[in-house]
mmCIF entry with sequence, helices, sheets and N, C-alpha, C, O atoms, coordinates in Angstrom:
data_MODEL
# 
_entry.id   MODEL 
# 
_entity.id                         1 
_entity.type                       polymer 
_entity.pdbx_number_of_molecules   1 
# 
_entity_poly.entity_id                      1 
_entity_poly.type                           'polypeptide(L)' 
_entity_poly.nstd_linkage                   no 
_entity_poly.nstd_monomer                   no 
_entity_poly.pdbx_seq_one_letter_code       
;(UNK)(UNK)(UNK)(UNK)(UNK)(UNK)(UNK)(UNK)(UNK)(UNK)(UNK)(UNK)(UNK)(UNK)(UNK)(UNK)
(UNK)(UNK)(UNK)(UNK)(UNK)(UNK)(UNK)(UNK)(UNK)(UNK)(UNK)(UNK)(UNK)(UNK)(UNK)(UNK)
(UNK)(UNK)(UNK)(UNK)(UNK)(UNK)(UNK)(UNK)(UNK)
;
_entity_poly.pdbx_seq_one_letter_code_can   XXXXXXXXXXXXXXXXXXXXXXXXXXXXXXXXXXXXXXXXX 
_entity_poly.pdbx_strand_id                 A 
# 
loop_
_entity_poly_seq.entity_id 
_entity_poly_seq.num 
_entity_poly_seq.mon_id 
_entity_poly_seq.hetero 
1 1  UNK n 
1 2  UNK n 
1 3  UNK n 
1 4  UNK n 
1 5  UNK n 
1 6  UNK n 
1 7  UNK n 
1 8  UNK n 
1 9  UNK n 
1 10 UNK n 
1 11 UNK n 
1 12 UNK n 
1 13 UNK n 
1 14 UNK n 
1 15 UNK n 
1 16 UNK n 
1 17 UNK n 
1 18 UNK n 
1 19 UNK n 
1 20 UNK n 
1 21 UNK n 
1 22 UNK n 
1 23 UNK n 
1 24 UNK n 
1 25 UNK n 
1 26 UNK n 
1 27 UNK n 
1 28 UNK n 
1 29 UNK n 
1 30 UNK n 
1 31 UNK n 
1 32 UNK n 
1 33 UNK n 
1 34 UNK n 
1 35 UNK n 
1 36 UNK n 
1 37 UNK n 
1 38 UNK n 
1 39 UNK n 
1 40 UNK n 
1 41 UNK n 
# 
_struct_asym.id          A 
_struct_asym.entity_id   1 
# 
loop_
_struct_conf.conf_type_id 
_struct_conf.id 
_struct_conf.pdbx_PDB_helix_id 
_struct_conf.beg_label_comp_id 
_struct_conf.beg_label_asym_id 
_struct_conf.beg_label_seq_id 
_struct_conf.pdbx_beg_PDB_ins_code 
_struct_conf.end_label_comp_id 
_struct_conf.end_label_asym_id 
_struct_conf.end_label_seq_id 
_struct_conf.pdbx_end_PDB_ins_code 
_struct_conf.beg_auth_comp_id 
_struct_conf.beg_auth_asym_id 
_struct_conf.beg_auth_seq_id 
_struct_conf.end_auth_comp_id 
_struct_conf.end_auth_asym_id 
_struct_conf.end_auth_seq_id 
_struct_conf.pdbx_PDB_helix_class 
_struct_conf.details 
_struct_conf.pdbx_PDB_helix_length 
HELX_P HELX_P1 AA1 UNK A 2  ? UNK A 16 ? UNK A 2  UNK A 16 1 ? 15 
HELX_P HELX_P2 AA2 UNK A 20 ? UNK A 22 ? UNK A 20 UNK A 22 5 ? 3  
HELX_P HELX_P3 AA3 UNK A 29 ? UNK A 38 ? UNK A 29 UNK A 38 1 ? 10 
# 
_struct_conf_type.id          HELX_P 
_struct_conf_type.criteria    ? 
_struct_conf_type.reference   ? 
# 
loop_
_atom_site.group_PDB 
_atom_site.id 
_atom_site.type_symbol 
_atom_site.label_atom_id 
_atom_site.label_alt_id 
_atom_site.label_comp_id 
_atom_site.label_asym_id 
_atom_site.label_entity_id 
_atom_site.label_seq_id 
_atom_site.pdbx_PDB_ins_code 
_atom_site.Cartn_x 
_atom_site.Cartn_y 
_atom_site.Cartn_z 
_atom_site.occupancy 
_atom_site.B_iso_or_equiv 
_atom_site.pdbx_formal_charge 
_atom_site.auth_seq_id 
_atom_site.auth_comp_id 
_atom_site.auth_asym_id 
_atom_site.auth_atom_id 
_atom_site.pdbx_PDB_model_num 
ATOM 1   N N  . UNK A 1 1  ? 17.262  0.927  3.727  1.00 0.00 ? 1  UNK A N  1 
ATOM 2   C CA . UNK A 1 1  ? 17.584  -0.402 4.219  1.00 0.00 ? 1  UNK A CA 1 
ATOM 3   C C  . UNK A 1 1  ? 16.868  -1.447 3.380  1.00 0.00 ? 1  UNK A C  1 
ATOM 4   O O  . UNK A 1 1  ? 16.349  -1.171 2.298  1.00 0.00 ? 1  UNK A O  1 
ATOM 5   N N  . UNK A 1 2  ? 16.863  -2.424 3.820  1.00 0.00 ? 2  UNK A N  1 
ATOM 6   C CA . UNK A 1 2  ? 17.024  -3.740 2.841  1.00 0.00 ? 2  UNK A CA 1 
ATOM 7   C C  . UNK A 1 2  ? 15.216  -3.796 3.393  1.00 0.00 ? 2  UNK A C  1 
ATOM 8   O O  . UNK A 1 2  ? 14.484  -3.795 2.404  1.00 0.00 ? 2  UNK A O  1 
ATOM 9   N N  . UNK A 1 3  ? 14.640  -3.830 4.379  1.00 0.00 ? 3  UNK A N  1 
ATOM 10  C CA . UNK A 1 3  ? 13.720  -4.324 5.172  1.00 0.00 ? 3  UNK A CA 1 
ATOM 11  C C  . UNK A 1 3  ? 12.637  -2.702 4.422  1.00 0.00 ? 3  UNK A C  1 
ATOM 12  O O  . UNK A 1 3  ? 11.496  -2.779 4.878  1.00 0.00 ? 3  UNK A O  1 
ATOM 13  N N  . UNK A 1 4  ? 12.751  -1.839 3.780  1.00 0.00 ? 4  UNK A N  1 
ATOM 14  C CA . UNK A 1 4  ? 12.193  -0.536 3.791  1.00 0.00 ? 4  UNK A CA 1 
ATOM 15  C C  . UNK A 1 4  ? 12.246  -0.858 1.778  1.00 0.00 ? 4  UNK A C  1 
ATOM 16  O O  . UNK A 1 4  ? 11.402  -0.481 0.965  1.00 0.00 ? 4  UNK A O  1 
ATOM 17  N N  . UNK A 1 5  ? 13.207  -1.452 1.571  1.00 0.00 ? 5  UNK A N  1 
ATOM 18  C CA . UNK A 1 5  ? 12.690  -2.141 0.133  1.00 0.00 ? 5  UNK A CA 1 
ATOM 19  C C  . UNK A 1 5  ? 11.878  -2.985 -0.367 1.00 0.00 ? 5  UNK A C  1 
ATOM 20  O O  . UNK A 1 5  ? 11.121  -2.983 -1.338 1.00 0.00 ? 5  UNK A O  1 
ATOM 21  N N  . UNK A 1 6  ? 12.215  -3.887 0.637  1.00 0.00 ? 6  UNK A N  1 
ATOM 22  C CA . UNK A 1 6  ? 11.456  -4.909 0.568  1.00 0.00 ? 6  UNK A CA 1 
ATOM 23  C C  . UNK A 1 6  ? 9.527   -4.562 0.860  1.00 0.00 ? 6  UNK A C  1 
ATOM 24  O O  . UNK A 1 6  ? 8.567   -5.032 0.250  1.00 0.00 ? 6  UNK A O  1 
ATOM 25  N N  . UNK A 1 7  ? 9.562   -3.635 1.949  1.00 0.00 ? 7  UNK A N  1 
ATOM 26  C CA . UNK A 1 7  ? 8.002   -2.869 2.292  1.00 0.00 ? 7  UNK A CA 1 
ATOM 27  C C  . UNK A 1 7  ? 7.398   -2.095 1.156  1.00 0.00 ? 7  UNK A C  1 
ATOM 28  O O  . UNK A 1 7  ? 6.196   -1.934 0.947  1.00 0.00 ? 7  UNK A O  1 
ATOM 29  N N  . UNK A 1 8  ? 8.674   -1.518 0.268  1.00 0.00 ? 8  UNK A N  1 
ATOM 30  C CA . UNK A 1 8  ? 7.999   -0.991 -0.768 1.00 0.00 ? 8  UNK A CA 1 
ATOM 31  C C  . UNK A 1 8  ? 7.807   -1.661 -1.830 1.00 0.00 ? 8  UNK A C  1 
ATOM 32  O O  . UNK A 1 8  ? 7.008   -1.074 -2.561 1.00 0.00 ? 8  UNK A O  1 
ATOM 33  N N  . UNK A 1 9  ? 8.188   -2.658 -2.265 1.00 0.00 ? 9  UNK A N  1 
ATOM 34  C CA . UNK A 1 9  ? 8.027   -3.854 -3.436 1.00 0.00 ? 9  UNK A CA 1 
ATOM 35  C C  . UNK A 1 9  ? 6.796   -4.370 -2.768 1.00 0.00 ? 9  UNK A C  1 
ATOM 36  O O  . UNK A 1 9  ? 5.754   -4.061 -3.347 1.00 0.00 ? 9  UNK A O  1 
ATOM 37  N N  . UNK A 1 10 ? 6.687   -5.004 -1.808 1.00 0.00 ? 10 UNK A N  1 
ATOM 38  C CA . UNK A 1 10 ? 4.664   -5.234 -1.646 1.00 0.00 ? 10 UNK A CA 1 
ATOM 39  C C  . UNK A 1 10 ? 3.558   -4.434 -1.822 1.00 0.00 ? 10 UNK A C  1 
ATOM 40  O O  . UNK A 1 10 ? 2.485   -4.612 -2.400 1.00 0.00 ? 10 UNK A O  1 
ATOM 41  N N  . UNK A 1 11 ? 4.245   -3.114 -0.936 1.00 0.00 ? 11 UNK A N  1 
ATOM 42  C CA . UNK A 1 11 ? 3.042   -2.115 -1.463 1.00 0.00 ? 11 UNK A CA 1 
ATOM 43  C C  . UNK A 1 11 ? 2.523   -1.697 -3.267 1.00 0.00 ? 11 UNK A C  1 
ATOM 44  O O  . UNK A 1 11 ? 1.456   -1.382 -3.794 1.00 0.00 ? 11 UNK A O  1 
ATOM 45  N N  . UNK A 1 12 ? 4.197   -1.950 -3.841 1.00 0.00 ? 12 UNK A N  1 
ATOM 46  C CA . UNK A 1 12 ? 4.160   -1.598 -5.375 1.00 0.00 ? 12 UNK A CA 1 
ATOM 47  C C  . UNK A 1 12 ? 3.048   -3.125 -5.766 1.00 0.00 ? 12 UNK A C  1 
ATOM 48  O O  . UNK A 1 12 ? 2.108   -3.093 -6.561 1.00 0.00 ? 12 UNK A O  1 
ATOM 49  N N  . UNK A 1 13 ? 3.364   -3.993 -5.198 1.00 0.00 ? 13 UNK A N  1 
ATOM 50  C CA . UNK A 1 13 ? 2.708   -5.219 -6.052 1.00 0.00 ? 13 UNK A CA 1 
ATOM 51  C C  . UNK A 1 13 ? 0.931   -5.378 -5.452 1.00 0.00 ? 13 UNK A C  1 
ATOM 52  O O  . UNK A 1 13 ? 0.000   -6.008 -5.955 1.00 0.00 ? 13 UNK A O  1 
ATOM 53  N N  . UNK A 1 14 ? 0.980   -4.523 -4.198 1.00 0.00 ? 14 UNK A N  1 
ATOM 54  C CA . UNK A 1 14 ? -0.763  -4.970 -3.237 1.00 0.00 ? 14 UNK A CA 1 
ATOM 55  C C  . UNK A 1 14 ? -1.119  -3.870 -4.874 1.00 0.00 ? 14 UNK A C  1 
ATOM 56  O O  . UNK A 1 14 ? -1.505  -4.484 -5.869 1.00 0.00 ? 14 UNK A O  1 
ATOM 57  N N  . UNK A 1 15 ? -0.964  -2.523 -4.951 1.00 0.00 ? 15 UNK A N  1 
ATOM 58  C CA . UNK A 1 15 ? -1.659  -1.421 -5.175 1.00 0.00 ? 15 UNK A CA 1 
ATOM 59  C C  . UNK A 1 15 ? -1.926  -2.012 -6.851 1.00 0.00 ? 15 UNK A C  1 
ATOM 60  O O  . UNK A 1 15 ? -2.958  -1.855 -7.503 1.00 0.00 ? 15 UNK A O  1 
ATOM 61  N N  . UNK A 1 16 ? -0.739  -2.681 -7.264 1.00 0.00 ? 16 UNK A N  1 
ATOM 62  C CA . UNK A 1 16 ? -1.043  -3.102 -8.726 1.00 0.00 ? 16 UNK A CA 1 
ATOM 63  C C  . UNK A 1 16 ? -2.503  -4.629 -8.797 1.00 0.00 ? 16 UNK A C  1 
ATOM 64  O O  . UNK A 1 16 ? -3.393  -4.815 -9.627 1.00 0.00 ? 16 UNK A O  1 
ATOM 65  N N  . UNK A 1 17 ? -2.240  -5.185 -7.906 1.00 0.00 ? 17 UNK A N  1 
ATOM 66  C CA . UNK A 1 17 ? -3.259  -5.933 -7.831 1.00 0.00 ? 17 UNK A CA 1 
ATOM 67  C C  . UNK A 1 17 ? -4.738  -5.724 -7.409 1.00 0.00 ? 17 UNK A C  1 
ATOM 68  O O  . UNK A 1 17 ? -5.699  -6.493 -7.404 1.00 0.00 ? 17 UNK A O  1 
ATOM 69  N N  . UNK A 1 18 ? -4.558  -4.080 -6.967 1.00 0.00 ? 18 UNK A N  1 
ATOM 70  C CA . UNK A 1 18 ? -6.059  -3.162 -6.460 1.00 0.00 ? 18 UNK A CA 1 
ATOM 71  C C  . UNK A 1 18 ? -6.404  -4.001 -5.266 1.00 0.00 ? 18 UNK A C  1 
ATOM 72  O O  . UNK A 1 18 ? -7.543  -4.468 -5.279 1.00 0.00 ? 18 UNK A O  1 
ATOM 73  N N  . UNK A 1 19 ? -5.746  -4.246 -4.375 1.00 0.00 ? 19 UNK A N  1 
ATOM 74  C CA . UNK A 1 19 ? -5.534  -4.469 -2.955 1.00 0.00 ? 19 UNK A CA 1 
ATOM 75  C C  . UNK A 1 19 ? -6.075  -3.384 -1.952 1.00 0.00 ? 19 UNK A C  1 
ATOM 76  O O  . UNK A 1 19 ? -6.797  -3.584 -0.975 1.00 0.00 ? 19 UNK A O  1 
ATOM 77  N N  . UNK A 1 20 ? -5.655  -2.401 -2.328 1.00 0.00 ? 20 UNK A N  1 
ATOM 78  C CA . UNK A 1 20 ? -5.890  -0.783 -2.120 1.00 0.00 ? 20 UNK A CA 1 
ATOM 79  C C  . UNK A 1 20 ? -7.045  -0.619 -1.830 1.00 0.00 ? 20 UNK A C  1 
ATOM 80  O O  . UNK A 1 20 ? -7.409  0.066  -0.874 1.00 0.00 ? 20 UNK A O  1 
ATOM 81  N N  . UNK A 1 21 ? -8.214  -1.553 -3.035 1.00 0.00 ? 21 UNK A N  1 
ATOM 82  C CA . UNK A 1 21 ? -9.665  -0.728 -3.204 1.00 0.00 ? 21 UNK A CA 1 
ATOM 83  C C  . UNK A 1 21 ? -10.833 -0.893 -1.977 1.00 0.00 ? 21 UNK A C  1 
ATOM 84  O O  . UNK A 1 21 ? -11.870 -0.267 -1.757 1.00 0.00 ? 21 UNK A O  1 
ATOM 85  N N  . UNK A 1 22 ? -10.055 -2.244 -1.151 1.00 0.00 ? 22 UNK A N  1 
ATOM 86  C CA . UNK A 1 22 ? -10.934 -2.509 -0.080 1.00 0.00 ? 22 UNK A CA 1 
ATOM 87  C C  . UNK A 1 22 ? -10.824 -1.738 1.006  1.00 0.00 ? 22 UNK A C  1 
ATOM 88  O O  . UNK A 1 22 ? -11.598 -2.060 1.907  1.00 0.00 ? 22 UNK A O  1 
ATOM 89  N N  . UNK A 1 23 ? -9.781  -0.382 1.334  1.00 0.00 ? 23 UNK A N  1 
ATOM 90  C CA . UNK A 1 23 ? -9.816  0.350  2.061  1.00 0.00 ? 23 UNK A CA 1 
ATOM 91  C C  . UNK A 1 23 ? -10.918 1.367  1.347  1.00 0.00 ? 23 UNK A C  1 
ATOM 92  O O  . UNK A 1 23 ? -12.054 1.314  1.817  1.00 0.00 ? 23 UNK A O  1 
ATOM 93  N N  . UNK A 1 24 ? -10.723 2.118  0.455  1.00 0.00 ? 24 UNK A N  1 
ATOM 94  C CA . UNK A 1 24 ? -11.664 3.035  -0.057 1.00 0.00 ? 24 UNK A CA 1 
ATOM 95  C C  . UNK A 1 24 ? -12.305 2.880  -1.579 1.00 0.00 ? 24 UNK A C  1 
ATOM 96  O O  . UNK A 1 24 ? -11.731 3.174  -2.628 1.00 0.00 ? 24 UNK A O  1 
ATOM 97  N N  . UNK A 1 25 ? -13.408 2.437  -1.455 1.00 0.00 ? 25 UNK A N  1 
ATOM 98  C CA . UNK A 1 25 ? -13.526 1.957  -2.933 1.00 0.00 ? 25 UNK A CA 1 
ATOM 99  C C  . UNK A 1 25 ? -13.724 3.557  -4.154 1.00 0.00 ? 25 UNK A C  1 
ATOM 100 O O  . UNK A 1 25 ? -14.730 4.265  -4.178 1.00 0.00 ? 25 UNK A O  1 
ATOM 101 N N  . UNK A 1 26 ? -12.970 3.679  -4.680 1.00 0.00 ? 26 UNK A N  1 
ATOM 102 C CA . UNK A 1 26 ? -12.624 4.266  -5.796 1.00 0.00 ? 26 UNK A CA 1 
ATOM 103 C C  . UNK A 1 26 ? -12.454 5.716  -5.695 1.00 0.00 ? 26 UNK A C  1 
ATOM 104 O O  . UNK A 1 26 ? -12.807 6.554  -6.524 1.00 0.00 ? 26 UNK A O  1 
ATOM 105 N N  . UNK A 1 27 ? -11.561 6.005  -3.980 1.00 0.00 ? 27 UNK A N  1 
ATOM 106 C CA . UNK A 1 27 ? -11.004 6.707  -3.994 1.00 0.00 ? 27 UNK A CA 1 
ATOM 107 C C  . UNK A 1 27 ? -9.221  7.147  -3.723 1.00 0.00 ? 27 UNK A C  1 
ATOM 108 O O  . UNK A 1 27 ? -9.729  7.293  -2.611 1.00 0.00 ? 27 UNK A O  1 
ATOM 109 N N  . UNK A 1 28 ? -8.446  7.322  -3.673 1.00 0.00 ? 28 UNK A N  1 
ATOM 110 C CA . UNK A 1 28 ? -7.464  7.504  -3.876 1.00 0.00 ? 28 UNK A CA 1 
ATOM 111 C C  . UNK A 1 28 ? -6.917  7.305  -2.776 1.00 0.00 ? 28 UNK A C  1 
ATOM 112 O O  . UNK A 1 28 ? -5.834  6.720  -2.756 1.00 0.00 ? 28 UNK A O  1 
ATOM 113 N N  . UNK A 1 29 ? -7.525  7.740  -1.587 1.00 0.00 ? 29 UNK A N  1 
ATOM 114 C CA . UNK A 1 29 ? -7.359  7.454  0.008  1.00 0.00 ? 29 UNK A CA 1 
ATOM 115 C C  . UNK A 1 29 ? -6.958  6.247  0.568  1.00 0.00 ? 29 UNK A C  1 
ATOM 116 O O  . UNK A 1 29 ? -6.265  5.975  1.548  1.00 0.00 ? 29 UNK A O  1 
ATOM 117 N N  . UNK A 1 30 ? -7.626  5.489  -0.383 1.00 0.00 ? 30 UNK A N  1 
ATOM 118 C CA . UNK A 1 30 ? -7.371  3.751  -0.443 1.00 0.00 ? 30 UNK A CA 1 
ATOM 119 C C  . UNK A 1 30 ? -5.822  3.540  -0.436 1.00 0.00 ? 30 UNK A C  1 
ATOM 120 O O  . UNK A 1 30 ? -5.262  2.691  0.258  1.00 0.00 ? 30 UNK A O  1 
ATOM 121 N N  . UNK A 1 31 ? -5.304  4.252  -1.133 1.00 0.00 ? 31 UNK A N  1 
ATOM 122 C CA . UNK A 1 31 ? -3.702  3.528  -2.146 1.00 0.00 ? 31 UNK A CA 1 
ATOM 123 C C  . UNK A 1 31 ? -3.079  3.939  -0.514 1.00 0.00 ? 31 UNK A C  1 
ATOM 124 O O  . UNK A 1 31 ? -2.689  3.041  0.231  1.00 0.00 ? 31 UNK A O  1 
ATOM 125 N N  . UNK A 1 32 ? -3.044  5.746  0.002  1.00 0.00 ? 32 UNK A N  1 
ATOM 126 C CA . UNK A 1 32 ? -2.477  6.009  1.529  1.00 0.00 ? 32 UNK A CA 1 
ATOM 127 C C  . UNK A 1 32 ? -2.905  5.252  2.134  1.00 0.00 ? 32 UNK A C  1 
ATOM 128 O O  . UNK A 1 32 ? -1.994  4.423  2.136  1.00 0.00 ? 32 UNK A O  1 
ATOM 129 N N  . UNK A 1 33 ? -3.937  4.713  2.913  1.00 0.00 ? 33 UNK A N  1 
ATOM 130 C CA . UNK A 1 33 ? -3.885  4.102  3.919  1.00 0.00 ? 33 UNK A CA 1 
ATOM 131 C C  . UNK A 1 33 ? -2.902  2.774  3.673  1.00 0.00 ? 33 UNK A C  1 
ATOM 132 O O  . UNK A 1 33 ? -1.909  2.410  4.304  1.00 0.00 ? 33 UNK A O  1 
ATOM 133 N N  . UNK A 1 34 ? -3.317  2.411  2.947  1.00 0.00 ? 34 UNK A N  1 
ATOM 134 C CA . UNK A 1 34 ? -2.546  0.827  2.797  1.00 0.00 ? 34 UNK A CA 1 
ATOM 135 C C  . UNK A 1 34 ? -1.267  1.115  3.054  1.00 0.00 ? 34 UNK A C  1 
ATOM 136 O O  . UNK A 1 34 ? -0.661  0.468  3.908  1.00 0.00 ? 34 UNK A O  1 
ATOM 137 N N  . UNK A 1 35 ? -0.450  2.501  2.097  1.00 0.00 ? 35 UNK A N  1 
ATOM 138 C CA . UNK A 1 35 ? 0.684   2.728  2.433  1.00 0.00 ? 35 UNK A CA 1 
ATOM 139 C C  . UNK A 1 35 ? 1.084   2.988  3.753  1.00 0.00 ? 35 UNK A C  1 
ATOM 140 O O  . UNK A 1 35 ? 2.216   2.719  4.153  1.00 0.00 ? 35 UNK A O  1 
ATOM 141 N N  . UNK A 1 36 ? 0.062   3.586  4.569  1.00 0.00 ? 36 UNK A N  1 
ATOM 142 C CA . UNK A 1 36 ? 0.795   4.045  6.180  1.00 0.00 ? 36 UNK A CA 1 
ATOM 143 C C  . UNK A 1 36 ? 0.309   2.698  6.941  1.00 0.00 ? 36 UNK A C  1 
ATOM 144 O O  . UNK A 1 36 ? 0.559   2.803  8.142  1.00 0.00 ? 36 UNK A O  1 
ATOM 145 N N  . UNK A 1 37 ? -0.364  1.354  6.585  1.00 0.00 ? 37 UNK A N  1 
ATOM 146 C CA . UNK A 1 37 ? -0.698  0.534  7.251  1.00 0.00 ? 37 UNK A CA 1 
ATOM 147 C C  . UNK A 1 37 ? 0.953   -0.369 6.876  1.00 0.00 ? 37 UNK A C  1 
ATOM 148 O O  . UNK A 1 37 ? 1.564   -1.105 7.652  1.00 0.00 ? 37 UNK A O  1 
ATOM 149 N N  . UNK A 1 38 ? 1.248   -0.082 5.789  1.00 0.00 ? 38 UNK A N  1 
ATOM 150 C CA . UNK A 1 38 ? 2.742   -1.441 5.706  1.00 0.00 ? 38 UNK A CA 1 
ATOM 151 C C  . UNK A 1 38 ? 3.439   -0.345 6.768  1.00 0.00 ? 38 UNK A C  1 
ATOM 152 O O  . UNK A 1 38 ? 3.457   -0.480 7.991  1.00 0.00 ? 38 UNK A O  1 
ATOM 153 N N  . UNK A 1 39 ? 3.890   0.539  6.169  1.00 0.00 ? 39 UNK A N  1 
ATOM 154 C CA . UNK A 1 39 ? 5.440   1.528  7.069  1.00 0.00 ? 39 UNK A CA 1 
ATOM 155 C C  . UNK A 1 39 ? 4.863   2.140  8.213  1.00 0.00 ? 39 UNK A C  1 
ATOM 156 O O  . UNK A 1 39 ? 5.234   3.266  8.542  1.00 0.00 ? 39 UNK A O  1 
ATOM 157 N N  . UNK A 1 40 ? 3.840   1.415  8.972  1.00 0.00 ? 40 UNK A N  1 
ATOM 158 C CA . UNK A 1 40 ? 3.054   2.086  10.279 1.00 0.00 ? 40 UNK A CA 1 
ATOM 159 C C  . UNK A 1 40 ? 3.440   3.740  10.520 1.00 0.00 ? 40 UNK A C  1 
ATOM 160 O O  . UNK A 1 40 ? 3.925   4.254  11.528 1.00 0.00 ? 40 UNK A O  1 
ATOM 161 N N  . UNK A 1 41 ? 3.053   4.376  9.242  1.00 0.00 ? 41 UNK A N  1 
ATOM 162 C CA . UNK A 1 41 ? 2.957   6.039  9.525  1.00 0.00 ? 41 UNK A CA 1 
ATOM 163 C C  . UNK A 1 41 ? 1.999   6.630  10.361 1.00 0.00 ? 41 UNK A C  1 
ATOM 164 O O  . UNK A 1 41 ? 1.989   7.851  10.520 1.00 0.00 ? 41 UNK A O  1 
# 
């Protein structure tokens, strides 16, 4: 859907801007959470 593209074009643009790192700093865990915090997994 249009609304599930759009969720993934922010996450593509938070993770490029290291948005990510304030969940886990300089581990990888960081990039998932953020991801299950946009698509509430």
């Amino acid at each position: 859907t249009a609304y599930a593209t759009i969720k993934g074009i922010e996450v593509m643009r938070a993770l490029r801007k290291g948005q990510a790192s304030s969940f886990y700093y300089g581990q990888p865990q960081g990039e998932v959470c953020l991801i299950n915090r946009v698509f509430g997994l």
